[in-house]
C-alpha atoms as one frame of an Amber mdcrd trajectory, in Angstrom:
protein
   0.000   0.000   0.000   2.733   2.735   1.319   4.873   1.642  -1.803   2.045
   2.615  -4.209   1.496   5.716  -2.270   4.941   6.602  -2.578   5.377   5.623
  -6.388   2.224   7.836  -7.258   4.235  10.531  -5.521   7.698  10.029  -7.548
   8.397  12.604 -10.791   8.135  10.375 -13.871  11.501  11.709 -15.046  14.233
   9.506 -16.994  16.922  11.167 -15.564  19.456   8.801 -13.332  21.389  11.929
 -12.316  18.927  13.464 -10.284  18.660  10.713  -7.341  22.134  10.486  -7.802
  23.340  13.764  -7.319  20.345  14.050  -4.406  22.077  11.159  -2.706  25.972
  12.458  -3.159  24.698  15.793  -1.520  23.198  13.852   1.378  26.149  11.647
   1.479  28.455  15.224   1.734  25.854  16.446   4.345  25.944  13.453   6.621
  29.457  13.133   6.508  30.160  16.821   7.189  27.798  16.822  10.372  29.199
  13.594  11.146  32.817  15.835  11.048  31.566  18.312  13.189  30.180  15.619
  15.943  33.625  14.055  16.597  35.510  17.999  16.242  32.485  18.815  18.659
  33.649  15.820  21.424  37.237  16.206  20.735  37.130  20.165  21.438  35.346
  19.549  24.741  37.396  16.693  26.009  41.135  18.667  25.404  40.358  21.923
  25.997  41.191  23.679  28.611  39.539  23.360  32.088  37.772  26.274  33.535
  36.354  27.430  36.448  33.045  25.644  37.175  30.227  27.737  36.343  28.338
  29.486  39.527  24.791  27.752  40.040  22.755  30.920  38.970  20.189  29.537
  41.369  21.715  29.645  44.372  20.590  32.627  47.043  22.931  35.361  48.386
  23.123  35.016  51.910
């Protein structure tokens, strides 16, 4: 049923480079935020330490 669905819904173009070059781009895009992930951990894990941050909650006395 869903595979009908989705057929009726795909452009009846003969063009092969179109899914490919849609797949290459989210290829590039997964692979770029899959880049900035691992930069993301490995920034946070060497850098270095600072002062803990002051609990903005806590009450003056």
């Amino acid at each position: 049923m869903t595979v009908a669905i989705m057929a009726e819904n795909l452009p009846a173009t003969g063009d092969a480079a179109r899914p490919r070059l849609r797949s290459v781009i989210t290829t590039i895009v997964l692979i770029l935020i899959s880049v900035m992930i691992v930069r993301d951990i490995f920034v946070r894990r060497w850098s270095s330490p600072s002062a803990p941050a002051t609990d903005t909650t806590q009450h003056s006395r």
